[in-house]
N, C-alpha and C positions, 0 to 999 in steps of 0.2 A: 504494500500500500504506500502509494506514495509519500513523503515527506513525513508518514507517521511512524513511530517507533514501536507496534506493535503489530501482530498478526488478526487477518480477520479471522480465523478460527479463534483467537481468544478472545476477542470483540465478540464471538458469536456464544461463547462460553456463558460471559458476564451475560447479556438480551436471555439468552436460557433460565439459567439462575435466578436473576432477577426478575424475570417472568413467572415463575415456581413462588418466588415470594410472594409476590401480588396476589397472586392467586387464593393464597391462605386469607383468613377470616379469622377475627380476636376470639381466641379460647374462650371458651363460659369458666374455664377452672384450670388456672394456670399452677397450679402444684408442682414442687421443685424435683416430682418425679421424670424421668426422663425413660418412662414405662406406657404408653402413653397406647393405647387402642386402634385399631385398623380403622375403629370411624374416624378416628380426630385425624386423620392425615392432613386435614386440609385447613388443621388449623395452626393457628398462629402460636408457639409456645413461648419462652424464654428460653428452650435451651433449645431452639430450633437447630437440626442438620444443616439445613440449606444454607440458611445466614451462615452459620460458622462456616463451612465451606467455602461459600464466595469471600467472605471477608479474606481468608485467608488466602487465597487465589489471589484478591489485591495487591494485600500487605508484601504476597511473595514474586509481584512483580517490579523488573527493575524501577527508575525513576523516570524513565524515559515513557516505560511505557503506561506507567498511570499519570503521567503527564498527557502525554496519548487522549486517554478514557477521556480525564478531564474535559480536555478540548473539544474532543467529540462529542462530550455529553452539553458543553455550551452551544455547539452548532448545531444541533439537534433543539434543543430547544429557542435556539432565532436570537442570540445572545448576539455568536456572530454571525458572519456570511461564510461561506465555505470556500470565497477571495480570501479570505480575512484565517484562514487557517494558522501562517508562520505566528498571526497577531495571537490568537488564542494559543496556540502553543506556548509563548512567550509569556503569555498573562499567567496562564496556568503553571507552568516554573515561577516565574516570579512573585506571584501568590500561595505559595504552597506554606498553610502554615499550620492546617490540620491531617489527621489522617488522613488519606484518599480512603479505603475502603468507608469510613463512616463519612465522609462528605458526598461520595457517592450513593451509598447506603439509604441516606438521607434524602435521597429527589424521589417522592413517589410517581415519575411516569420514567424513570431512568432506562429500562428499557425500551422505550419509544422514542425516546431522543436519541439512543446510539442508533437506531434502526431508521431515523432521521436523518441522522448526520451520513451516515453510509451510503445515504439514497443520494443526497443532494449532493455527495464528493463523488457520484456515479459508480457504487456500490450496490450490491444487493444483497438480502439476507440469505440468499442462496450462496452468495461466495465464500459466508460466514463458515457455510459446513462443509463447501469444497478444498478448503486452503487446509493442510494437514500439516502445520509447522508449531503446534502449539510446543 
């Protein structure tokens, strides 16, 4: 991918994941069991798989490339222009002064704006699962 520092199969990792999140719904009874019933899959715990997983998928990628995310996930949501790519890359280094994974964690349509930003940089979410460099 051009001028970005990460692969779109990992681009398509995080839209994955983070779409598994969404998905879930606030538990009725969040108990610090992590024992949890074939019905409640779909709901939202405190010691959820998924989030820990993606988080840590973030936190274990270089700086380059959750600089990457970042920017994607600004272009995606219309922050910038997909011109303006070097400019967000640059903001997002130069701004980095929280976690990546909980600042992106944090955007409830996060995988709609990477899935945004991919389309408008003339990407598609098919290339996410063709690219095998993860």
């Amino acid at each position: 991918m051009a001028d970005l520092d990460i692969s779109t199969d990992k681009i398509g990792f995080v839209i994955q994941k983070s779409r598994e999140m969404a998905a879930k719904v606030a538990a009725w009874d969040d108990s610090a069991t992590s024992d949890h019933d074939a019905e409640s899959i779909l709901e939202d715990f405190s010691d959820d798989a998924t989030q820990a997983e993606l988080k840590e998928f973030i936190r274990d990628l270089n700086e380059d490339e959750q600089v990457s995310l970042v920017a994607l996930a600004w272009i995606g949501r219309g922050s910038f222009s997909p011109e303006e790519l070097g400019e967000a890359l640059a903001t997002a280094r130069s701004e980095r002064v929280n976690r990546t994974e909980d600042y992106l964690l944090g955007m409830p349509l996060l995988p709609d704006y990477l899935e945004e930003a991919l389309d408008r940089l003339g990407y598609s979410v098919e290339d996410t699962e063709e690219d095998e460099s993860l």
